[in-house]
Backbone bond lengths (Angstrom), bond angles and torsions (degrees), N, CA, C in turn:
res aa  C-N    CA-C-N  psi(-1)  N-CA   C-N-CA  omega(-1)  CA-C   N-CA-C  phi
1 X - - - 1.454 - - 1.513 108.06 -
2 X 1.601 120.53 130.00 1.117 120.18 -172.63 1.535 99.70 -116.07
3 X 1.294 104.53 140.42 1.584 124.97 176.07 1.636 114.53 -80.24
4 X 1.057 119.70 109.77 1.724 111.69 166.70 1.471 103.12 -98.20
5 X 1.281 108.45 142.90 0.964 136.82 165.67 1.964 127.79 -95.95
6 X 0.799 135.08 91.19 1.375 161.25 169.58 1.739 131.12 -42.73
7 X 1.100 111.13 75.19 1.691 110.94 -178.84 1.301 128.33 -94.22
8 X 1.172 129.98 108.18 1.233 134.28 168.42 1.684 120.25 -81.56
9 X 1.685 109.23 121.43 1.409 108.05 -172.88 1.364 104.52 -102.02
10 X 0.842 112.85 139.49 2.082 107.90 175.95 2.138 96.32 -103.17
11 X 0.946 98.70 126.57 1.987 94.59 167.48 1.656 82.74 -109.05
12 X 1.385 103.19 140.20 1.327 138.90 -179.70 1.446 97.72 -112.00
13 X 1.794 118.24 130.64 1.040 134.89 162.67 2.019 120.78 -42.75
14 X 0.821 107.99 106.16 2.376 98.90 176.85 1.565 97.10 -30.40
15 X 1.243 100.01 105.00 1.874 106.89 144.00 0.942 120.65 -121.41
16 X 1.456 97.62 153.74 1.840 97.24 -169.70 1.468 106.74 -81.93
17 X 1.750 125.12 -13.39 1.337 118.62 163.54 1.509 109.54 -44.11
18 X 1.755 110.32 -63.42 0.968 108.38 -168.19 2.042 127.16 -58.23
19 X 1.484 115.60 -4.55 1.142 125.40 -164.25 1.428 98.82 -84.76
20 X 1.763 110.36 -29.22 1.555 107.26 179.08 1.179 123.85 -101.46
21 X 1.230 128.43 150.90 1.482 120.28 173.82 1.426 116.33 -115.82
22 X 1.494 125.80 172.45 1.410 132.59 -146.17 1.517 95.90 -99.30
23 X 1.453 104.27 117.51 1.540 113.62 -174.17 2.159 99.45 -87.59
24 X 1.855 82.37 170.72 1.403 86.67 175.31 2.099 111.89 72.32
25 X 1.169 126.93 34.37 0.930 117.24 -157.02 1.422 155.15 26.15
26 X 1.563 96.21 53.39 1.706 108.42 -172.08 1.295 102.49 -110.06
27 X 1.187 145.98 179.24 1.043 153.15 -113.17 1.181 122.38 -163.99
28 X 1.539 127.56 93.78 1.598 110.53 -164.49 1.395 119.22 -88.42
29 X 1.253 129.72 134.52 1.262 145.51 -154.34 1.160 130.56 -117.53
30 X 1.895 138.91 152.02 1.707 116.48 144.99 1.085 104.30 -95.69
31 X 1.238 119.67 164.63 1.425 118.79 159.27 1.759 110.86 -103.49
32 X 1.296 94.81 119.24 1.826 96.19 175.07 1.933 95.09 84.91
33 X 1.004 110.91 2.18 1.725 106.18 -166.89 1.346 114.58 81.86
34 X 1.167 119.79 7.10 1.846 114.97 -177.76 1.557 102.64 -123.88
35 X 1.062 96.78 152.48 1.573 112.35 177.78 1.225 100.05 -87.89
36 X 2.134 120.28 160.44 2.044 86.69 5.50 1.535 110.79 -103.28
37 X 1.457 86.26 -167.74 1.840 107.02 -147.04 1.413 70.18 -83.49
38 X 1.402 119.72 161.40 1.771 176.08 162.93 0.885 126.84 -107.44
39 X 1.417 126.55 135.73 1.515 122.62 149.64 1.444 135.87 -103.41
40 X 1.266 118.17 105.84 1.484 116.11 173.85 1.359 121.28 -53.31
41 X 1.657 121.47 108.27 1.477 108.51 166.45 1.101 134.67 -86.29
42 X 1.500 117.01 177.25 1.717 112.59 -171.36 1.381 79.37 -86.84
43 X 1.417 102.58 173.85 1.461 122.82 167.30 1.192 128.05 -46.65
44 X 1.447 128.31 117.49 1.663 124.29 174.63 1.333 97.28 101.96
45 X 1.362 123.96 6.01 2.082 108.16 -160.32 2.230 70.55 -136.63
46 X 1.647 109.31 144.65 1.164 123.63 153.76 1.517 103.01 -144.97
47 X 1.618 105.98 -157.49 1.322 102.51 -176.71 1.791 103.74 112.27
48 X 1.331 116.00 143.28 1.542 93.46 162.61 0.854 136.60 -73.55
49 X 1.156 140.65 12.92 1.519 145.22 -175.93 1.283 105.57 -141.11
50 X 1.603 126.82 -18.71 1.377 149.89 150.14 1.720 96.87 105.10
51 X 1.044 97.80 41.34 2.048 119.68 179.72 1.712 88.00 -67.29
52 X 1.183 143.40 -31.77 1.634 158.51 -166.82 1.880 86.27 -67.96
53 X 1.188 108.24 112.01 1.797 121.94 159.37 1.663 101.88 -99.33
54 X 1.458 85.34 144.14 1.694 95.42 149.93 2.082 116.13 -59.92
55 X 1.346 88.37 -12.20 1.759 98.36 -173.46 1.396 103.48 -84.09
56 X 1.308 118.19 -33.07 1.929 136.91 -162.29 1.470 127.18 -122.84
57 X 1.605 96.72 -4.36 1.788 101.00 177.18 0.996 124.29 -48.42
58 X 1.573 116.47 -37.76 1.525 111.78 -151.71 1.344 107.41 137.41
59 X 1.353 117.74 -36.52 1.611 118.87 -161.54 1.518 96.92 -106.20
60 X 1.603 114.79 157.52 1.195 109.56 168.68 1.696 111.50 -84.19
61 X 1.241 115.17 141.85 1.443 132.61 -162.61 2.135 106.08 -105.72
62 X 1.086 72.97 -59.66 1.820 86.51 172.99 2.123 112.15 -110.89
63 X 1.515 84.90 128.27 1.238 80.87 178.32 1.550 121.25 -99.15
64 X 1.829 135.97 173.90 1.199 139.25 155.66 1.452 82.29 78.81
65 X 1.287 115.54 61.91 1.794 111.43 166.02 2.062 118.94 59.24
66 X 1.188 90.89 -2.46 1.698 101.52 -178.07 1.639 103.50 -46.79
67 X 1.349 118.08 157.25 1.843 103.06 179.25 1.498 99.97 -122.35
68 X 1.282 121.17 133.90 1.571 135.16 -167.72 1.485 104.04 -78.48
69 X 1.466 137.14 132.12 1.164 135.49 163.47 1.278 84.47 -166.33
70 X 2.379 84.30 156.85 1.492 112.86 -172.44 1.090 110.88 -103.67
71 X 1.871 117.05 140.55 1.359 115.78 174.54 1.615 111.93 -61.36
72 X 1.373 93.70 -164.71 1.906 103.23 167.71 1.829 108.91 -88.03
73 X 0.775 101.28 15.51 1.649 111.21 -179.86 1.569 107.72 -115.90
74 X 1.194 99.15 6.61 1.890 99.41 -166.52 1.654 143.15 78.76
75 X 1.581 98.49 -9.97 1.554 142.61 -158.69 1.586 90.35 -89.28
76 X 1.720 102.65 109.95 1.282 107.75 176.58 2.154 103.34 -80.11
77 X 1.450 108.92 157.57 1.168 118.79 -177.92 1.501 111.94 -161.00
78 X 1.223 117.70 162.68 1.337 138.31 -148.38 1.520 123.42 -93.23
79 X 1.033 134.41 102.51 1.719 97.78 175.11 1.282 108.93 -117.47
80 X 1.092 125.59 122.54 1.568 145.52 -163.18 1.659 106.70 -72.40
81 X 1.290 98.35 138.88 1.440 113.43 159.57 2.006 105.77 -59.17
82 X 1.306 100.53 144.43 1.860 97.35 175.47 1.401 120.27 -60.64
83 X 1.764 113.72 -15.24 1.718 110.98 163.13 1.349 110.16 -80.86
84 X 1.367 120.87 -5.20 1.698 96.20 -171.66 2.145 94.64 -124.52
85 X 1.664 90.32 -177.88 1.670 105.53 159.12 1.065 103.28 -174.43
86 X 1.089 110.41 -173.97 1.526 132.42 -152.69 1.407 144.71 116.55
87 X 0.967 150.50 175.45 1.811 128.46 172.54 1.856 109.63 -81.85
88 X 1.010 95.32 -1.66 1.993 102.88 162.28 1.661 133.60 -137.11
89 X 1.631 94.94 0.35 1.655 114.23 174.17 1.779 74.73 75.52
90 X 1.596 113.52 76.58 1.792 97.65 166.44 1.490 83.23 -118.06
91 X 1.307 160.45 -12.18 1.355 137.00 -133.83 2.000 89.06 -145.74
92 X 1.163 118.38 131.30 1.643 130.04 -173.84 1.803 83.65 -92.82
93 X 1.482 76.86 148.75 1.987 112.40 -173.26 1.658 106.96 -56.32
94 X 0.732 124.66 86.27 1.927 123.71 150.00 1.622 114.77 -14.30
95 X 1.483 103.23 -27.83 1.657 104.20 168.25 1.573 126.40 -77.94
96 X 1.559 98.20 -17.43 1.590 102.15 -166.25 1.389 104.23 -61.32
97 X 1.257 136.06 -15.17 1.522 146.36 -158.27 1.758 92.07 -86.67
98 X 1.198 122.29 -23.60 1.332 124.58 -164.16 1.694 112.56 51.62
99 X 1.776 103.35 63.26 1.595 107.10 -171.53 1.506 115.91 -67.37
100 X 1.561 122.37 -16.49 1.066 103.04 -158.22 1.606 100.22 -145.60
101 X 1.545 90.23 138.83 1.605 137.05 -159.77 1.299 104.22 -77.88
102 X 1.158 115.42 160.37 1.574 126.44 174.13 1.160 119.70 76.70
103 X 1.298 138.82 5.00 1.577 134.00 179.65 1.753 79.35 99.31
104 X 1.158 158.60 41.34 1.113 129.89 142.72 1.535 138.55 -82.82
105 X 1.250 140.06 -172.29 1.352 118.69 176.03 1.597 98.16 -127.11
106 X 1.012 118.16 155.64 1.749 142.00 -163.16 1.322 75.28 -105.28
107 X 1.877 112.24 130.69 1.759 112.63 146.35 1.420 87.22 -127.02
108 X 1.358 112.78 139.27 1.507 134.74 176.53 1.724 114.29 -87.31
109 X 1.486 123.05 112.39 1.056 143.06 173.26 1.417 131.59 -76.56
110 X 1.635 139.20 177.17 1.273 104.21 -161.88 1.719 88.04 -105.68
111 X 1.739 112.74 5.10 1.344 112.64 165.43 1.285 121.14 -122.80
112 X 1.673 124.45 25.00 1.256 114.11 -170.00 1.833 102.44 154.40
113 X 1.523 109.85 -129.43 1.751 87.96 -161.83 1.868 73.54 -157.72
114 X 1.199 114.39 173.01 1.319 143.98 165.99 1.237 111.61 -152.28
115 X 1.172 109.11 128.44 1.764 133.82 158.47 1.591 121.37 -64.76
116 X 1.085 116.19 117.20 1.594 125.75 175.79 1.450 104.41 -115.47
117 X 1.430 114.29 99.22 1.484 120.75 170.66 1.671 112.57 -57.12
C-alpha cells in the first residue's frame, strides 16, 4: 500500500503589504489563516509594520531633553543630557552643586555622587 501525499499551493496576488515585513521585532501574521497578513508587535512598538517606537509614538519617552533610542534587543533607552540621569534623564546631577573640593571630580550616581580624587 502506497501513501500519497497531497500539496496544496495557494499563489497570492503581489502586494505591496506583502513586499514589507514587520520591523522592530514583530511578527508577521494571518489572522484566522486568511489574509491579509499583519503584524503582531512586541510591546510598546504599533504601527502597521510596527515602524511606531516607544522612542517615536508620540509620547515623550526620555525626559529633560534625554534622546530616546533602541537597543539590539528592541529595549528603548535614554541618553541623558550631562545635568541629568536616570533610565529617562528624570532626576538632575548631584554634581551641578559643584560638591567637591580639592581638585576632585563629582561622578553622579543613580543614588547620589562619588568623588574621584
Amino acid at each position: 500500500m502506497s501513501s500519497m501525499l497531497v500539496v496544496k499551493i495557494v499563489l497570492l496576488k503581489p502586494s505591496p503589504f506583502l513586499s514589507r515585513s514587520c520591523e522592530h521585532g514583530g511578527v508577521c501574521a494571518l489572522t484566522n489563516g486568511q489574509l491579509p497578513v499583519r503584524c503582531i508587535c512586541r510591546p510598546g512598538y504599533s504601527g502597521v509594520t510596527c515602524e511606531m517606537t516607544p522612542c517615536n509614538n508620540g509620547s515623550v519617552y526620555c525626559l529633560n531633553g534625554g534622546y530616546c533610542q533602541i537597543d539590539f534587543s528592541y529595549q528603548p533607552y535614554c541618553r541623558c543630557l550631562s545635568d541629568f540621569h536616570g533610565e529617562r534623564c528624570q532626576f538632575l546631577s548631584p554634581c551641578l552643586s559643584q560638591p567637591c573640593g580639592n581638585g576632585g571630580t563629582c561622578v553622579a550616581l543613580s543614588d547620589g555622587y562619588v568623588v574621584i580624587s
